[in-house]
N, C-alpha and C positions, 0 to 999 in steps of 0.2 A: 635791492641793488640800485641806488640810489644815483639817478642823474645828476650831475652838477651844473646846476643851474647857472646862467650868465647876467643876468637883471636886467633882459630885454638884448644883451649885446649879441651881435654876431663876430664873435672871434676869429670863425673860419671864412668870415664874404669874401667872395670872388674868388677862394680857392677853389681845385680841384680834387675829387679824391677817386680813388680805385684800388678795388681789395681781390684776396683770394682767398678762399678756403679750403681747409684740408678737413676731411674726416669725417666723422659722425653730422647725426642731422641736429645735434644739442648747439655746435657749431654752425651750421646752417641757419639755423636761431637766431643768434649771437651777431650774424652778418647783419640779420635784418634789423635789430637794433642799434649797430654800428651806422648803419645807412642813415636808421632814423635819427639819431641824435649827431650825426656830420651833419646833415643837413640841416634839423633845427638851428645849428651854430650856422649856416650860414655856405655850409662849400656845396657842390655843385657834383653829382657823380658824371665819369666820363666811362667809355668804354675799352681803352687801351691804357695801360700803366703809360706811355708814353706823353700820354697828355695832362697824367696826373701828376698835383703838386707835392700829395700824402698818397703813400702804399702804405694798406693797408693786407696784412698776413694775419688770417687767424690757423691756428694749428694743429694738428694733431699728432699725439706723442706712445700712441698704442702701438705701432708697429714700427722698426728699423728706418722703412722704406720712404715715410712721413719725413723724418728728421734730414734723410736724404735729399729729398724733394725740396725742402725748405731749405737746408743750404746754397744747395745749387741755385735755386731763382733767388733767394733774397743776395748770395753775392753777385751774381748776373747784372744784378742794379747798377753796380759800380760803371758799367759800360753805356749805362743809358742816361743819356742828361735829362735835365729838368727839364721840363715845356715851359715854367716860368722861373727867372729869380737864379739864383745860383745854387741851391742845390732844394733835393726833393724830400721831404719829412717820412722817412722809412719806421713803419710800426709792426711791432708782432705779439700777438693776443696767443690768446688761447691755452690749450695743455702744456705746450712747450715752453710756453714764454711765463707759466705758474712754474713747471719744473726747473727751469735753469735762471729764470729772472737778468740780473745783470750780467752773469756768466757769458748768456749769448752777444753782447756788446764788446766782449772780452776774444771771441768768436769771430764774432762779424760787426767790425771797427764803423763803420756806417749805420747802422741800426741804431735808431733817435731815440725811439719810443718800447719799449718792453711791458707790459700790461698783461696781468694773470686771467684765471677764471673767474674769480671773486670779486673782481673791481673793474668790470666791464665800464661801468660807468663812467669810471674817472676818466674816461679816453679824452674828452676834449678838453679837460685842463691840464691832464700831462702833456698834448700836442703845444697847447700855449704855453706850458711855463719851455717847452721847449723852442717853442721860436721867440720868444723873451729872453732868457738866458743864453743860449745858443750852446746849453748842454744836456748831453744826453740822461733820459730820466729811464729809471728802471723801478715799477712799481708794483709787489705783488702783496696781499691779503691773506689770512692762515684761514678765513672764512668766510661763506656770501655775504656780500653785505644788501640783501637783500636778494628779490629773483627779478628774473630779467624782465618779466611780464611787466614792470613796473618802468621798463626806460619807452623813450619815444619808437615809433616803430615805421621803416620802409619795407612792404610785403617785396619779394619778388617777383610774386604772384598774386595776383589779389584776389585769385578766385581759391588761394590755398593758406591756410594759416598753420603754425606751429603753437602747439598751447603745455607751455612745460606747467606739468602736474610738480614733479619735486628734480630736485639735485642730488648729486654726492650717489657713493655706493658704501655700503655695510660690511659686503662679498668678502673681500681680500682673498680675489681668486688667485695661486701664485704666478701665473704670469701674465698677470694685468697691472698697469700701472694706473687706473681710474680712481682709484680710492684716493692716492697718493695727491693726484692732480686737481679731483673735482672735489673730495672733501669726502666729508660723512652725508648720512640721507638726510635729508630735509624736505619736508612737505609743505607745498601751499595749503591755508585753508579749503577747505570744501567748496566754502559757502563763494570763495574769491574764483574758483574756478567755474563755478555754476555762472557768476555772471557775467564774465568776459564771453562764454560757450552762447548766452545767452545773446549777449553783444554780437559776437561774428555771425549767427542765425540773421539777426536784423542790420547787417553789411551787405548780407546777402552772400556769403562765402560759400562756395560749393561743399567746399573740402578740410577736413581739420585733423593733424594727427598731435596726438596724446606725447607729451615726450616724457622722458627719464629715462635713468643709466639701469635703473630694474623697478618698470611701472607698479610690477603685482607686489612690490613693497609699501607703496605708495599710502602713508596715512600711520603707519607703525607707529612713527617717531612722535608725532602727533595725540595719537586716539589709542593707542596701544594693541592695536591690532589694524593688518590690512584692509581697507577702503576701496580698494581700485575700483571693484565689482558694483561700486555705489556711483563713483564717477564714469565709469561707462553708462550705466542706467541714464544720469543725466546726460551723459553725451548723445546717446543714441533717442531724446525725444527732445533736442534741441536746437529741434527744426534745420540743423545743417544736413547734406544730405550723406554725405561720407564722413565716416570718424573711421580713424584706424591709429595705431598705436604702438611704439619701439620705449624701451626692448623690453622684453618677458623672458626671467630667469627660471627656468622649470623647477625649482626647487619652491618658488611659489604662487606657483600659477594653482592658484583654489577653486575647488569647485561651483562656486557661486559668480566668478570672474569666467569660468567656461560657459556659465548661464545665462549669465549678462549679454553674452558674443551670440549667443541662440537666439535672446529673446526679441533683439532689434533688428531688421534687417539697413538700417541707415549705415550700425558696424559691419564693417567691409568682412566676407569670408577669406578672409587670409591672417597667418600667424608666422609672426620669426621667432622663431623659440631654438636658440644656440643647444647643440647640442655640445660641441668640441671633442667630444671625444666619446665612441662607444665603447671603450674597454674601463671596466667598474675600476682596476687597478691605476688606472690614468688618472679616470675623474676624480681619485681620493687624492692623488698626486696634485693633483690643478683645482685642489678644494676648494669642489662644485657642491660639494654636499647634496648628491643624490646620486643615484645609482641607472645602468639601463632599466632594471626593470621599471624605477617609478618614470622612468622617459615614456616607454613604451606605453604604460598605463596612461598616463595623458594623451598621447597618441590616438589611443582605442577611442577614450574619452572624446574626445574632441570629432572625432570622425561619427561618433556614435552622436552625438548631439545636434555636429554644422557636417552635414553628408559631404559636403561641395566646398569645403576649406581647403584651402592652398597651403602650404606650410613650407618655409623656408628656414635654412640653417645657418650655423658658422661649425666650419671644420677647423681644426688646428692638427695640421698630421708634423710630426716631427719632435713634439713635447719631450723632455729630456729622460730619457729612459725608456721611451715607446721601441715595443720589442716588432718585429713580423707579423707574428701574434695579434696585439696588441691592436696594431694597424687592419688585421684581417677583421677585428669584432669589428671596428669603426666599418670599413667597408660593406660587411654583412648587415647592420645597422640603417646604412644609409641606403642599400638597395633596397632595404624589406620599407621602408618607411615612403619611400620613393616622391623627393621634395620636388616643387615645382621648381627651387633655385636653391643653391649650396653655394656660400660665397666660404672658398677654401685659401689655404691661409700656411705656408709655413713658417712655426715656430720664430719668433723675434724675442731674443735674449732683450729683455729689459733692464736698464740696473735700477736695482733698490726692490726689487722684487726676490721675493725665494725662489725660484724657479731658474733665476740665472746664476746661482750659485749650485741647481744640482747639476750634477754629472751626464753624460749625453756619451753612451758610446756607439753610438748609429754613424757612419759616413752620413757626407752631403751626397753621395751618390746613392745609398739608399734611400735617403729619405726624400731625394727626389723624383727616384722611381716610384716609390709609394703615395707623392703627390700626384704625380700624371696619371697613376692606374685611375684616382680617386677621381679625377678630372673630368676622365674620359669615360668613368659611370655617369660623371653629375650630367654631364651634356647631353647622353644617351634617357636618361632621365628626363629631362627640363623637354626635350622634344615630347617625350613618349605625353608628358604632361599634359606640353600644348597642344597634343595632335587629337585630344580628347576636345578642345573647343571647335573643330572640323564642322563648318556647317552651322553653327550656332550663332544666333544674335546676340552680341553683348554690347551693355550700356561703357562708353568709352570718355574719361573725360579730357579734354583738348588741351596738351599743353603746349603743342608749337608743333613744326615741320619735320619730317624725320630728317635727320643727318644728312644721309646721302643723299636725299631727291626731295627738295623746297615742294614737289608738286604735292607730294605727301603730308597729310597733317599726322601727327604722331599724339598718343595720351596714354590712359593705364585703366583699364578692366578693374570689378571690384576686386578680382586676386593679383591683383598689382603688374598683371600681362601687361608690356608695352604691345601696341595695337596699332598700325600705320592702316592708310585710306586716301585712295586719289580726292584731292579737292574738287568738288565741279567744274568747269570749266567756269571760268570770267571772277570764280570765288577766290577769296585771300583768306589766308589764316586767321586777320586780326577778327575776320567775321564768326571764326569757331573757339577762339583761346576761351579756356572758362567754360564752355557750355558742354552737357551730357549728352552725346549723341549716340545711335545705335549704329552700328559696323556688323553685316554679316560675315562671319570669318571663313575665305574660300582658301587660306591658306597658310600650312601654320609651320613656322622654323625653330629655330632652335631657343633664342632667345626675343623671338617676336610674333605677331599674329598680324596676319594682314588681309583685308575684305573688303568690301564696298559699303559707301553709307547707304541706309534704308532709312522709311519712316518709322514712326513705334509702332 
């Protein structure tokens, strides 16, 4: 994914920019090399769209509620004037802006800039040929031109890195629209991942997760057989202290990648491994290509191996054709498994997927009662989880203040617990961001843990 270079110029000097993100953390990515290469060129981040002279929208196009979201604030704009100049450079990246391209221009008459998944890159010469021309550019790519590991980079975090292994999905699960957007799989080298992993050890980064749309694929395309299990090994003794890793599709989650997660303690004990659906009749429907029982086998496995793994899901209750029934395995399913976190989800008709052309004779009233049943295990759950950390010291790493009370400094346990803890008196935040501290937990809710700091 190839930068485009300026020959020393700064394009963007003395602008301003500010973005928002929708979606997955491939997108969270995505931000942080937007950041890097605005700035290279020359503009300036601020912290409110109001003072900026470029919005930047990157997007996400997997559920209804996304494309909703993105209407709504990017016409909102119409209402907010420039901070300089007479009008403000409005862009939209991402899954939505690969799916619909110039269409959303057509949509939303303001929108300058339109930019895919694939040509992340080009952002800062489509923003100048748009303020050269003074028309609107819509630019998308049928493939990566390149990965993104390869443009300049602004961390948001600097004690946390994103390190995309590959792109694209294979899957073509029918009611995902990821294939469509991100492409086909594609893998970095090995040897290119070893040395960036290599590089943020000696940055000094605490923290690193693994990305792609399904990691345990990772290397197929390549080497003709899956890898993941080889780049964990190198993750987990390269000297960073956290590696953790999205997303794992159980259909290839292999035995020697469940070893790899045993054999290091640096890899974090925790796993999101989407189920979507406990009924074997669904999942052939939403062609997951695997069945409960090989779910459950991984399950056993992975418990059997990492005693103290945390395991999270994705639910989808309402899939077209899901009977009572149907809905009852999925629930029996997720009690016996009993996740620390269940991110549940109804059904969003995609177009261009198979899935939105089959048939659904469920009311929204059932299958909104059957989301809430589901709800209100996962919460009953997610406690029962944390109330097993009761009394326990865990290592917590600092990412900021909790929401409600600045006194609070807030981070994440190695099973991904958010963790809140009074600051010392006369202490500030900026003295803990980044650092591994220990929190006894004297108290534990539903979606957080809260205790005091102790020494190690």
């Amino acid at each position: 994914m190839n930068f485009d270079e300026t020959d020393g110029q700064k394009p963007l000097a003395r602008m301003t920019y500010w973005q928002k993100t929708f979606g997955c953390q491939m997108n969270e990515n995505d931000a942080e090399r937007v950041a890097g290469m605005l700035e290279m060129a020359g503009a300036l981040p601020v912290s409110t769209l109001e003072e900026a002279d470029i919005a930047i929208f990157l997007t996400c196009c997997v559920r209804e509620k996304a494309d909703e979201r993105l209407m709504g604030q990017v016409a909102s704009l119409k209402n907010i004037p420039p901070a300089h100049g007479d009008k403000r450079i409005v862009c939209v990246g991402g899954c939505i802006g690969q799916r619909d391209g110039e269409k959303l221009q057509q949509q939303l008459k303001h929108v300058d800039v339109v930019f895919g998944t694939h040509n992340l890159g080009h952002l800062v010469r489509l923003i100048e040929r748009r303020m050269q021309t003074g028309t609107a550019v819509a630019e998308t790519i049928e493939s990566n031109d390149g990965f993104s590991s390869e443009l300049p980079l602004h961390r948001d975090k600097p004690w946390h890195a994103w390190v995309p292994i590959m792109t694209g999905c294979n899957n073509f699960c029918t009611y995902c629209i990821v294939p469509y957007v991100r492409g086909r799989e594609a893998s970095r080298p090995i040897e290119d991942i070893e040395r960036e992993l290599n590089g943020l050890a000696a940055q000094g980064v605490k923290e690193l997760t693994l990305l792609g749309q399904n990691v345990n694929s990772y290397g197929r395309d390549l080497y003709g057989y899956p890898r993941f299990a080889d780049v964990l090994n190198i993750a987990g003794t390269c000297g960073v202290e956290r590696v953790r890793f999205v997303t794992s599709h159980p259909k290839d989650l292999l035995p020697e990648t469940i070893e790899a997660m045993a054999a290091h303690p640096t890899i974090m004990p925790q796993l999101h491994l989407p189920l979507q659906s406990g009924s074997d009749r669904i999942l052939s429907a939403m062609n997951r290509k695997y069945d409960t029982a090989r779910y459950r086998s991984l399950i056993a496995t992975l418990r059997e191996k990492i005693p103290d793994i945390s395991l999270s899901t994705d639910i989808i209750v309402g899939f077209p054709g899901e009977t009572e029934k149907d809905f009852q395995a999925t629930y029996d399913l997720v009690k016996e498994v009993s996740y620390g976190q269940v991110f549940t989800f109804i059904y969003s008709k995609r177009a261009g997927t198979p899935a939105a052309e089959m048939d659904d004779p469920a009311t929204h009233e059932e299958i909104q009662d059957r989301f809430d049943r589901l709800v209100a295990l996962v919460q009953e759950q997610a406690h029962a989880e944390n109330a097993k950390e009761l009394g326990a010291t865990v290592p917590v790493l600092v990412e900021g203040t909790s929401k409600r009370d600045e006194r609070f400094l807030a981070g994440k346990s190695p099973k991904n617990q958010t963790v809140h803890a009074p600051l010392p008196a006369g202490a500030t935040i900026d003295e803990y961001l980044g650092r591994i501290v220990n929190v006894k937990v004297d108290e534990t809710k539903t979606w957080y843990l809260r205790g005091q700091l102790v020494d190690a």
